[in-house]
C-alpha positions in Angstrom: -35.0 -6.2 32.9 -31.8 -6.1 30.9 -31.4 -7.8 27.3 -30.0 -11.2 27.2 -26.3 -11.1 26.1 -26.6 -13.0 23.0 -29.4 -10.7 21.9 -28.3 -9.0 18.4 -29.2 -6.0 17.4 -30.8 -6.2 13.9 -32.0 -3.3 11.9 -28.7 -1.4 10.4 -25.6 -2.5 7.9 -23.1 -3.2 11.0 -25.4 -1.7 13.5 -27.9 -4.9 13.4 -24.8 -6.9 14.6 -25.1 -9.0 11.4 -22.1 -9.9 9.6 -21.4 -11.8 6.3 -19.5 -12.2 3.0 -21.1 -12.7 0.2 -17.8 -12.0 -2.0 -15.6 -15.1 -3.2 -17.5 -16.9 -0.4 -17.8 -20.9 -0.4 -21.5 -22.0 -0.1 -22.1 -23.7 3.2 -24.8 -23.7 6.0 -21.9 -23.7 8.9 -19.8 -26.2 10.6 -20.5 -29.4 11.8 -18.7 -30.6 15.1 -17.2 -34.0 14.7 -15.7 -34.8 18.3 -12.6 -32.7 18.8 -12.9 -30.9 15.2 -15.2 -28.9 13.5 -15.4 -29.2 9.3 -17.7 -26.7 6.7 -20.7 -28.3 5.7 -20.1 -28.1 2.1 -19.2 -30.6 -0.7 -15.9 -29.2 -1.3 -13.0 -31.2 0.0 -11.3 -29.1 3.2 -8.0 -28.3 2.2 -6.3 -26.4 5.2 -6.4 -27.2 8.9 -6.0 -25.0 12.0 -5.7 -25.9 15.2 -6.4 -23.7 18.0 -6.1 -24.8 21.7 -7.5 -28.5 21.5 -9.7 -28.2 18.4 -9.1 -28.5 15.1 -10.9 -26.6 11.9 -11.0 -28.3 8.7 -11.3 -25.1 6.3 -9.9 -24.1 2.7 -7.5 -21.7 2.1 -9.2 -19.3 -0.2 -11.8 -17.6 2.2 -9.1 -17.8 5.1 -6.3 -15.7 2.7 -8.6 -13.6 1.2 -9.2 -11.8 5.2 -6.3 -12.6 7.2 -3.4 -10.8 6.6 -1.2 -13.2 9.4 -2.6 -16.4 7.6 -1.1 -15.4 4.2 1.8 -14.5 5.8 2.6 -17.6 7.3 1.8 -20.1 4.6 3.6 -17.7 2.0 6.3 -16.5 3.9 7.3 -19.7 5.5 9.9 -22.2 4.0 8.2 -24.8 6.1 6.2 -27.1 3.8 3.9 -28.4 6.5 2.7 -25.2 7.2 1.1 -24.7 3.8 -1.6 -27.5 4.7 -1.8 -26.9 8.4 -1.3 -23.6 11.1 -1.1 -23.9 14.6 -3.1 -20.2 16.8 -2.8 -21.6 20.2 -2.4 -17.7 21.3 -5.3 -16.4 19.3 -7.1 -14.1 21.8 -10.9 -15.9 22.4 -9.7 -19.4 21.6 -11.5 -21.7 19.7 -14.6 -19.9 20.0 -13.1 -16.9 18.9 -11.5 -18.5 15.9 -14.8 -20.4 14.6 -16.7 -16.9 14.6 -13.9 -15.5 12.1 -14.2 -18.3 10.2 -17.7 -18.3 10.0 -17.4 -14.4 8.8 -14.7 -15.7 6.2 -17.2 -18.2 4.4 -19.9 -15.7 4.1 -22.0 -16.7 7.3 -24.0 -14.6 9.0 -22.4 -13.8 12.7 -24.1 -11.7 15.5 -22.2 -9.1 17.0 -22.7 -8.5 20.7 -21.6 -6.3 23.3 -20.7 -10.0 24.6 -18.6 -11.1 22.1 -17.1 -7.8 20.0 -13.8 -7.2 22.1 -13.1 -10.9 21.6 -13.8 -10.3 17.6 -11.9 -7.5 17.8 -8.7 -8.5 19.4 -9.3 -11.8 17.0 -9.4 -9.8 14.0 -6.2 -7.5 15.3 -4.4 -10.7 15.5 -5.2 -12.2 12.3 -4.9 -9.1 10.9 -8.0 -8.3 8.9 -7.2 -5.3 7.8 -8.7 -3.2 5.0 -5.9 -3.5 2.8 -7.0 -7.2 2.3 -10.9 -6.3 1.4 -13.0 -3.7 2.4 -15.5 -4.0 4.8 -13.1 -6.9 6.7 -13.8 -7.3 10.5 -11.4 -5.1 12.0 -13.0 -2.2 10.3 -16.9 -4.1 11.6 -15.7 -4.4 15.3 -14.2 -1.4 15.5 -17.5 0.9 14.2 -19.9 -1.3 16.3 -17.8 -0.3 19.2 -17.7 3.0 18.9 -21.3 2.9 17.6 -23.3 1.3 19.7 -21.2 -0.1 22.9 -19.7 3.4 24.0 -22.9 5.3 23.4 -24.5 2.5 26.2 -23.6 2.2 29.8 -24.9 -1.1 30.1 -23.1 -2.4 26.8 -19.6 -0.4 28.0 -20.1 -3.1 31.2 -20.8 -5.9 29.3 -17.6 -5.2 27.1 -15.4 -4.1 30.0 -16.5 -7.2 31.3 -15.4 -9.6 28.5 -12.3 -7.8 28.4 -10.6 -9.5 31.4 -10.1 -12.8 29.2 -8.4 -10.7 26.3 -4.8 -9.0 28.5 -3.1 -7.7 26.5 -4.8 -7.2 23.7 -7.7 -5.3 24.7 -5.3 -2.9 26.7 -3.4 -2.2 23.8 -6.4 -1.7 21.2 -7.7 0.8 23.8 -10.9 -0.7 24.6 -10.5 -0.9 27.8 -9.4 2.8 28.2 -12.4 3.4 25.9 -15.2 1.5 28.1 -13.6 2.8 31.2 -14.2 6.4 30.3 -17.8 5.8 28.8 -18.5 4.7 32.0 -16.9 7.5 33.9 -19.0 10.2 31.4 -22.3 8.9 32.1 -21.4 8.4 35.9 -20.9 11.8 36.5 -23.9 12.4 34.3 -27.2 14.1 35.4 -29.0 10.9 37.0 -32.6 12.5 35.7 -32.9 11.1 33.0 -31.9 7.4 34.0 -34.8 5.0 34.5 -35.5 3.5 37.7 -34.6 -0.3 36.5 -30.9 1.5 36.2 -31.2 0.2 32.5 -32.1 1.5 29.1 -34.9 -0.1 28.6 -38.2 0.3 31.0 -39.1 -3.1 33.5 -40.9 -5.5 32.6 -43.2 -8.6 33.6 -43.6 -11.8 32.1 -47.7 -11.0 32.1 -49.5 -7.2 31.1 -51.1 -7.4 34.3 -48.0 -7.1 36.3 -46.7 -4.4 33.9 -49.5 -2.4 34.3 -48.8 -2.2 37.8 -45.3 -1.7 37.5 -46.0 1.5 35.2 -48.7 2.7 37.6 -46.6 2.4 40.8 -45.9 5.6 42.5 -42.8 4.7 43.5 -41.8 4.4 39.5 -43.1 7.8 39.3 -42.2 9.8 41.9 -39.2 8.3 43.4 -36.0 9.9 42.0 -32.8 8.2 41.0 -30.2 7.5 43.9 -26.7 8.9 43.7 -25.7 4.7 43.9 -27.4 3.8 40.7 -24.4 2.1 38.6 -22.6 0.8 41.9 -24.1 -2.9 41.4 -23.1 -2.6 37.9 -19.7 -1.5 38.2 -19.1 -3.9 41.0 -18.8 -6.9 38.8 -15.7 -6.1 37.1 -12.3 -7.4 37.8 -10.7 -5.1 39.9 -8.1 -3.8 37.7 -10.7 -2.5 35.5 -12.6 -1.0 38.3 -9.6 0.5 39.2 -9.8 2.2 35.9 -13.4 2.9 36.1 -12.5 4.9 39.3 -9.7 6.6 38.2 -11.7 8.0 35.1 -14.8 8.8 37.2 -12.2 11.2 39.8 -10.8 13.0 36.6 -14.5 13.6 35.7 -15.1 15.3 39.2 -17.0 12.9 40.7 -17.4 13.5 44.9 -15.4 11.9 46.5 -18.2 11.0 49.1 -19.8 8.7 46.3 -16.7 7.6 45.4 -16.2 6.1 48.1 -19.2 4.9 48.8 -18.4 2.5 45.2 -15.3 1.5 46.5 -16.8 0.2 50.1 -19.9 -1.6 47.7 -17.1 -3.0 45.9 -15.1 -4.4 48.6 -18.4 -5.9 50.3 -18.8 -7.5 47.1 -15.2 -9.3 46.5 -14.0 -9.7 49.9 -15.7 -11.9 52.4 -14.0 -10.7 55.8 -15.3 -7.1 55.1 -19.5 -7.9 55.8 -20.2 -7.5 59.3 -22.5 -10.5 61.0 -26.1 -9.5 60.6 -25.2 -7.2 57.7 -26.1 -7.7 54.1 -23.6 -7.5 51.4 -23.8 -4.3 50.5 -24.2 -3.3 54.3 -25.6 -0.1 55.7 -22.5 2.4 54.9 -22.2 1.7 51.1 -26.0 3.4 51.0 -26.0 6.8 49.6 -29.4 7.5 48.8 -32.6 5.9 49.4 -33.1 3.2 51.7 -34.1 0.5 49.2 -31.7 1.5 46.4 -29.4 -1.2 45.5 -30.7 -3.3 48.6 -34.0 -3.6 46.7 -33.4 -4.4 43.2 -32.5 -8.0 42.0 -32.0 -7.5 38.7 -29.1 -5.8 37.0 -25.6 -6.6 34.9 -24.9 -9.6 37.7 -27.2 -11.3 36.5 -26.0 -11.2 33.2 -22.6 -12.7 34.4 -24.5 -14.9 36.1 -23.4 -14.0 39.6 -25.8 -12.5 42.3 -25.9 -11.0 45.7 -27.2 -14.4 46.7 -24.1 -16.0 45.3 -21.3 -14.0 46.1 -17.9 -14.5 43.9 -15.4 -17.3 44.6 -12.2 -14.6 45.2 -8.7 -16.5 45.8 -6.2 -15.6 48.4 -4.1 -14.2 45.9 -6.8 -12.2 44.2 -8.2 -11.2 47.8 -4.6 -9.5 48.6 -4.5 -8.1 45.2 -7.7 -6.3 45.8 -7.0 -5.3 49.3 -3.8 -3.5 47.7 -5.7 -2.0 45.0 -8.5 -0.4 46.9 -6.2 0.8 49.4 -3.7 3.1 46.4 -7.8 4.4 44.8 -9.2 5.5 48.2 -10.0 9.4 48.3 -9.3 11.8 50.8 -10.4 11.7 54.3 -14.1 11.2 55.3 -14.7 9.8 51.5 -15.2 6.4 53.2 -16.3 5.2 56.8 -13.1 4.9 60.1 -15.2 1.2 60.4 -14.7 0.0 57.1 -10.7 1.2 56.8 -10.4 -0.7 60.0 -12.3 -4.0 58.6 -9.8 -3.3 55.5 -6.7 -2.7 57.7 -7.7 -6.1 59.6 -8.0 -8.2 56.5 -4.7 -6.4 55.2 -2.8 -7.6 58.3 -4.3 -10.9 57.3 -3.2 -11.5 54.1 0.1 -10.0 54.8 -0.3 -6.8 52.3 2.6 -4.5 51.6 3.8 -2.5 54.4 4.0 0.4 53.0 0.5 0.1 51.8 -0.6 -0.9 55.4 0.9 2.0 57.0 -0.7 4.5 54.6 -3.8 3.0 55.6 -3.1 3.2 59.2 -2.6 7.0 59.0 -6.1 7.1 56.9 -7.7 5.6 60.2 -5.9 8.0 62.1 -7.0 10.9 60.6 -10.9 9.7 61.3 -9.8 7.5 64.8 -12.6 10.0 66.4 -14.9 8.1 64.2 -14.0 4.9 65.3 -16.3 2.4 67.3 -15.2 0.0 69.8 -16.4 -3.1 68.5 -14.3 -2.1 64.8 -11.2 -1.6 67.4 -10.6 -5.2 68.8 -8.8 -6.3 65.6 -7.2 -10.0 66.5 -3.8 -10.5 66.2 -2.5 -13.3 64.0 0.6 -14.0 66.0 0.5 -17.3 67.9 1.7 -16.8 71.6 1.2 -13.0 71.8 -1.9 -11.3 73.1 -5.4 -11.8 71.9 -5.9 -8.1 70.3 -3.4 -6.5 68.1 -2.5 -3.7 70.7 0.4 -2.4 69.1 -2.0 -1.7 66.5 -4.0 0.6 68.5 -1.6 2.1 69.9 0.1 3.4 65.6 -3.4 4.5 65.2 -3.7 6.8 68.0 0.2 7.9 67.6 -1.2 8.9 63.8 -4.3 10.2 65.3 -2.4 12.4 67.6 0.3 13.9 65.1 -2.4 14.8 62.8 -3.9 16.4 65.1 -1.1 18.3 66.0 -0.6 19.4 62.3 -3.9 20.2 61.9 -3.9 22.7 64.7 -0.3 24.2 63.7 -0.9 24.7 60.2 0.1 28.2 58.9 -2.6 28.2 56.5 -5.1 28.5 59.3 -3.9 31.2 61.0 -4.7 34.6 61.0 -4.8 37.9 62.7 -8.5 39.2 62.3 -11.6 38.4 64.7 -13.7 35.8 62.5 -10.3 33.6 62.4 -9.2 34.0 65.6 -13.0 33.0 66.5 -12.6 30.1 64.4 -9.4 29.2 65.3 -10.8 28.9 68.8 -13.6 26.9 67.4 -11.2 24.3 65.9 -9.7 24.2 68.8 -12.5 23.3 71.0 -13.1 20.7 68.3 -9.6 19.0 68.7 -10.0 18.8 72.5 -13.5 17.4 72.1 -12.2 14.9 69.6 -9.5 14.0 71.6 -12.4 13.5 74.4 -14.1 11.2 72.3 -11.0 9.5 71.8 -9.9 9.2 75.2 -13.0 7.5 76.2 -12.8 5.0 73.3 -9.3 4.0 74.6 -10.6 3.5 77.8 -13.0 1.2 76.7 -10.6 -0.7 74.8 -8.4 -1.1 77.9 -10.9 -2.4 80.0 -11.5 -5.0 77.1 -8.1 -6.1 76.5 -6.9 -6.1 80.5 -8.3 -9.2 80.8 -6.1 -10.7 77.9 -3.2 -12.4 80.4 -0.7 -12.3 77.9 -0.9 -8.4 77.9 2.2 -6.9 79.7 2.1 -3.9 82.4 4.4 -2.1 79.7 2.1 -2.2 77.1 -1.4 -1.4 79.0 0.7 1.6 80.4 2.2 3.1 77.6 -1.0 3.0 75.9 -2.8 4.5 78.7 -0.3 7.5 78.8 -0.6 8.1 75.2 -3.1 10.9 75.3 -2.5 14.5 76.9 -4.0 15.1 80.6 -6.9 17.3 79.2 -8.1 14.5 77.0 -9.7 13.6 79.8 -11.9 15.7 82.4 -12.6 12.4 84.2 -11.1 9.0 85.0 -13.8 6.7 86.0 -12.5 4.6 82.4 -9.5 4.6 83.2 -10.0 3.0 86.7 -12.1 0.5 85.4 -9.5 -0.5 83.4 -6.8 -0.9 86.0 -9.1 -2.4 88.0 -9.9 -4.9 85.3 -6.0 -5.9 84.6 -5.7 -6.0 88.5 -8.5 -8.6 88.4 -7.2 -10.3 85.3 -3.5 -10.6 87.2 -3.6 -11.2 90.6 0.5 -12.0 90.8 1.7 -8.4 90.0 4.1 -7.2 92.9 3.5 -4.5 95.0 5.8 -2.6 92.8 4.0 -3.8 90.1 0.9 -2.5 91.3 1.8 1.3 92.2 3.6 1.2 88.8 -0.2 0.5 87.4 -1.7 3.1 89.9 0.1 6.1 88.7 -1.6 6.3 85.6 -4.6 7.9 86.9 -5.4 11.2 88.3 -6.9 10.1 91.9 -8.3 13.8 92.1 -10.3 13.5 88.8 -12.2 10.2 90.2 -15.5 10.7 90.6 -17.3 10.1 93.8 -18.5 6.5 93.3 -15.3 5.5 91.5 -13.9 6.9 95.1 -15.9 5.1 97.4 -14.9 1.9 95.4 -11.5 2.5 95.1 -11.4 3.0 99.0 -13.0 -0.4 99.3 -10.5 -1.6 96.8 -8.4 -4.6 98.4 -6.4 -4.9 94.9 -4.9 -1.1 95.2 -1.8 -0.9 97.3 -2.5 0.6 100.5 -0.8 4.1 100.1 -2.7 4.5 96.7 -6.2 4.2 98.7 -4.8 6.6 101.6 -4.2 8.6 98.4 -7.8 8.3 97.4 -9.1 9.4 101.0 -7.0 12.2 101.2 -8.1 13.6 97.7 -11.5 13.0 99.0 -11.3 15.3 101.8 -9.9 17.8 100.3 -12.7 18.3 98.0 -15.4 18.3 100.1 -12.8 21.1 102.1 -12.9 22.7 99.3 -16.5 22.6 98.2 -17.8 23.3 101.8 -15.1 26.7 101.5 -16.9 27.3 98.1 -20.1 27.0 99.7 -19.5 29.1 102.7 -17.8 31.9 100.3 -20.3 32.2 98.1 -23.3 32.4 100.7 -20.9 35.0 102.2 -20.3 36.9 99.2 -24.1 37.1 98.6 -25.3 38.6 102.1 -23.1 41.4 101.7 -22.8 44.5 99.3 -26.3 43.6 97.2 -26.0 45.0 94.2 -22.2 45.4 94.0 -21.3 48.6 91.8 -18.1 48.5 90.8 -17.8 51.8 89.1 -16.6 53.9 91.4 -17.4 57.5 89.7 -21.5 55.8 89.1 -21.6 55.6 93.2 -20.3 58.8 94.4 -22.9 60.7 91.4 -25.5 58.4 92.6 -24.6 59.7 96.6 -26.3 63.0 98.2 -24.3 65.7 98.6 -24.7 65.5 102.7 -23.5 62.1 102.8 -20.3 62.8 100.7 -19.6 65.6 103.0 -19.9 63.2 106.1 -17.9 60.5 104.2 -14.9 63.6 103.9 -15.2 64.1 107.3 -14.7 60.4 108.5 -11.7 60.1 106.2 -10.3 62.9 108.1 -11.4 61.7 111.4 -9.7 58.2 110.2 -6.5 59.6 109.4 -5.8 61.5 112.8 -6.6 58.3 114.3 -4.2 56.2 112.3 -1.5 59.4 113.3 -2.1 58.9 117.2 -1.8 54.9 116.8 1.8 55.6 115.1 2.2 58.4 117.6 1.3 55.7 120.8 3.8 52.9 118.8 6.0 55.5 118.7 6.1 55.7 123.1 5.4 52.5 123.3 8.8 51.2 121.7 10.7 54.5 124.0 9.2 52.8 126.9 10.3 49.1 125.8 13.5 50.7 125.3 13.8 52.0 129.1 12.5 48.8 130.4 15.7 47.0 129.0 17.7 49.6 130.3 16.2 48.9 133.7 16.1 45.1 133.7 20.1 45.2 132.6 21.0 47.2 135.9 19.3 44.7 137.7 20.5 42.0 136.5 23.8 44.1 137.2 23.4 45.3 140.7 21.9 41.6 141.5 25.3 40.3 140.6 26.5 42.3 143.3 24.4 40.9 145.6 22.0 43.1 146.9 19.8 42.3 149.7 16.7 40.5 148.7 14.2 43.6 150.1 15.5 45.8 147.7 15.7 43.1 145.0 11.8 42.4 146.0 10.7 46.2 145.9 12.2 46.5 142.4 10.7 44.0 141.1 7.2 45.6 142.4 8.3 48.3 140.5 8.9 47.0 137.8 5.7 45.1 137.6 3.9 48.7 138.6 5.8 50.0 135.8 4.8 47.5 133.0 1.2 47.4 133.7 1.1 51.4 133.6 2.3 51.0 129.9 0.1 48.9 129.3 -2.8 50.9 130.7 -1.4 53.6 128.6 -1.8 51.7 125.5 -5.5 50.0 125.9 -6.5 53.7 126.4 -5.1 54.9 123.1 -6.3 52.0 121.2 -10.2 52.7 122.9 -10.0 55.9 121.7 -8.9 54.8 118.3 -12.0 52.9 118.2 -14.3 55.4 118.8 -15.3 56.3 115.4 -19.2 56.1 114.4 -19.8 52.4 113.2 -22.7 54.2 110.3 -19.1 55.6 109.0 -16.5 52.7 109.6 -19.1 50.1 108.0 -19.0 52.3 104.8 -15.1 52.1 104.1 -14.2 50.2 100.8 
């Protein structure tokens, strides 16, 4: 377990924490509290009074001037003859309490310096100005070496300092020890975690009896288990947020990964902000864990307790503050994939709540958008805080996925990931198979979400459609989701016109239906009529076009098993009589395609004469010929028709006289 804050640290000149004066120093054994003032215990008459905030110190001058630099100054310096018996430090940095320790180190009594208390001594003695120009060895110069000492070389006592500095703005900014404490921190951070103990502190665990201790010793997981990457995150949770801030900002200069990094910042905001643990989840929740299961899940002790706040008893955090910490996280975050899509969308939620900066709540909707793949629909129905508009934020969504699709876009167009060789053309194809199944995942998660929010009466046709359009066609190989979802805001608003309703049905692919989202929709009373005859149509023309698959590919296999399709492998692999036959039937095939031209050939001549013969017919019929002779030539005609014809059906049998063994083998 850690020290207790008070605890000094005997054993060395300013080391030991130990402070006192020895030199023109006014006996006393300290200061007596009397109500609303506080006098030396001493038999001297108190000469000089200071008031700081609402309590007054009855001192003498002497031990006060012969430290403080801004005390001489003041009496001696101002014309003022009140001031030479009384001061007024209502802006001392520490207050009253800081004020009676400086005092106490003025008249020679021992003080304790602490990691608790040394910034406050500090920024006290820099205001009072207790330089060494006054004495040697005054408190500016005691502070300032027990900092640099003891507290820097220590990452629990740089927490403990950092800590106590949020009470001392400015001062503590502007004597660097915040800077200081900040970049202690960062160095042993980044450090090798081997050597840190498992109790995260500098000194080993222990029990209140041996027994227990032995135990604790003996335990193998005290001696086998290795140090998590999270280690310090409970510690550096406590601090105010700017000096986290700080803490962060040193720990990316050191080269920190950003993966842990933001693992600290989610701990963090679990910590300070309310809104941002799920039900069910502890404070620290399941994505801040880096390492082991039972790192900081598992331990109960650490800095909190020092500042006497626990898991248990989360921090009070303001509306104000809340906002302020929101903003802050949001400007620290590192690049993408450092932190969860879930928890930027529990951080974009609470941002929207507390009315953050836009600016800041755009960048952090294009940080969701650059992981939307990742997100979850349960993290996606984020409320919106608008009386009288629709239950979910869907304008919300519908940013993310436009970010989600132009990154997308730049991703896959960007000039530094292209090339002209084989392994990047091979892994520019890769990417891209990535993209479309990321824009798969996506597709489905935005189907979900519409099938959720349909039901919401308040949400227009406009916007349901415009967010259902918002991906490209080959986002999605099916549509099953996507009819759900129409068939959900059908259900959810039964007054939509017929207009209305075909508007809705358009923004589906009927043919990419499956066949049980088919057989409903045929069913479906809430489709218009011509959208169902739409569905039955696209129906039957894939099982047309699955029984034509069917029947071509059991075709395909009867015939020409195997199939060589190297032309100069078959006629090597062919005996010499057979290619000799095969020459022959090419010939024979030619002369018989030169008769069928030859018999076209008559058979157009005789067409010819027919026409010649029908027109003096026609001609001499005009002229009234009896109806014998018009009956005889029209035997002859007939006689003459069917000999052509006789004429050709004997040319085309003897066309088809070739061997079948040789007409069977033509490619």
């Amino acid at each position: 377990m850690l020290e207790s804050e008070n605890e000094s640290l005997g054993g060395r000149h300013y080391g030991n924490g130990v402070l006192s004066s020895t030199k023109h120093a006014v006996k006393t054994a300290g200061f007596e509290p009397r109500g609303q003032s506080r006098y030396v215990a001493t038999d001297i008459p108190s000469d000089f009074l200071v008031q700081t905030g609402d309590i007054n110190f009855h001192l003498h001058k002497y031990p006060m001037l012969s430290r403080s630099g801004k005390i001489n100054r003041l009496i001696y310096e101002s014309r003022n003859p009140d001031i030479v018996n009384k001061i007024a430090l209502d802006d001392l940095p520490g207050g009253p309490e800081a004020f009676e320790l400086v005092a106490k180190f003025c008249y020679g009594i021992a003080v304790d310096i602490t990691a608790a208390n040394v910034s406050t001594l500090r920024c006290a003695a820099e205001y009072l100005e207790m330089t060494e120009d006054l004495e040697e060895g005054n408190l500016i110069f005691k502070t300032e070496a027990f900092l640099s000492y003891v507290v820097l070389s220590s990452w629990r006592y740089s927490i403990i300092v950092l800590k106590s500095c949020e009470k001392l703005s400015p001062w503590a900014e502007n004597l660097q020890i915040v800077r200081r404490c900040s970049e202690s921190i960062a160095w042993k951070a980044c450090a090798n975690p081997k050597g840190i103990r498992w109790a995260y502190t500098e000194k080993p665990l222990k029990a209140s009896s041996p027994e227990l201790n032995d135990i604790i010793d003996s335990s193998p997981r005290r001696k086998n288990q290795s140090v998590p990457p999270d280690w310090g995150f409970e510690d550096v949770s406590i601090l105010r947020i700017d000096h986290f801030v700080r803490v962060i900002t040193a720990i990316k200069v050191k080269g920190m990964r950003s993966e842990l990094i933001g693992a600290a910042i989610m701990h963090y905001a679990t910590k300070w902000l309310p809104g941002m643990v799920r039900e069910g989840a502890g404070a620290a929740g399941d994505e801040t864990s880096c390492g082991s299961a039972s790192s900081s899940n598992s331990w109960k002790g650490g800095l909190h307790m020092i500042m006497a706040r626990t898991r248990e008893d989360p921090p009070t955090v303001h509306f104000k503050d809340q906002q302020n910490i929101i903003e802050s996280l949001i400007s620290i975050i590192p690049p993408k994939d450092s932190v969860t899509c879930s928890f930027l969308l529990r951080l974009l939620r609470m941002a929207n709540m507390l009315k953050v900066a836009p600016a800041l709540v755009n960048e952090l909707e294009k940080r969701v958008g650059m992981q939307f793949e990742q997100v979850t629909l349960a993290d996606l129905l984020i409320p919106t805080y608008n009386k009288g508009e629709t239950l979910y934020d869907v304008e919300l969504v519908q940013r993310l996925l436009e970010h989600f699709l132009i990154h997308e876009q730049t991703e896959s167009s960007s000039p530094s990931r292209q090339s002209f060789s084989d392994k990047h053309m091979y892994d520019g194809a890769q990417r891209a198979n990535n993209g479309t199944s990321a824009q798969m995942r996506v597709a489905r998660l935005v189907d979900g979400y519409l099938t959720e929010v349909a039901r919401d009466r308040n949400l227009s046709l406009i916007k349901f459609q415009v967010l259902a359009e918002a991906l490209p066609e080959s986002a999605r190989t099916c549509d099953d989701g996507l009819y759900r979802a129409v068939d959900s805001y059908l259900k959810a608003h039964p007054t939509l016109s017929e207009h209305e309703r075909k508007r809705l049905s358009r923004v589906m692919d009927w043919q990419k239906l499956s066949m049980d989202a088919c057989m409903h929709a045929a069913q479906n009373e809430r489709l218009p009529l011509r959208v169902v005859v739409q569905v039955l149509f696209s129906e039957q023309a894939k099982i047309n076009n699955a029984i034509a698959t069917t029947s071509l590919k059991e075709a395909a296999e009867s015939q020409y098993q195997p199939i060589i399709s190297n032309r100069k492998t078959l006629l090597e692999g062919t005996p010499q009589s057979f290619q000799e036959g095969w020459a022959a039937a090419k010939k024979d095939i030619n002369t018989l395609k030169f008769e069928l031209e030859s018999s076209k050939g008559k058979y157009l001549e005789l067409q010819d004469e027919m026409e010649n013969l029908q027109r003096q017919f026609d001609k001499m019929s005009k002229q009234k010929q009896t109806s014998a002779w018009s009956s005889g030539w029209k035997k002859l005609s007939r006689l003459t028709k069917m000999k052509q014809l006789e004429d050709v059906q004997t040319s085309a049998d003897q066309n088809r006289k070739t061997p079948r063994r040789w007409r069977n083998s033509i490619p």
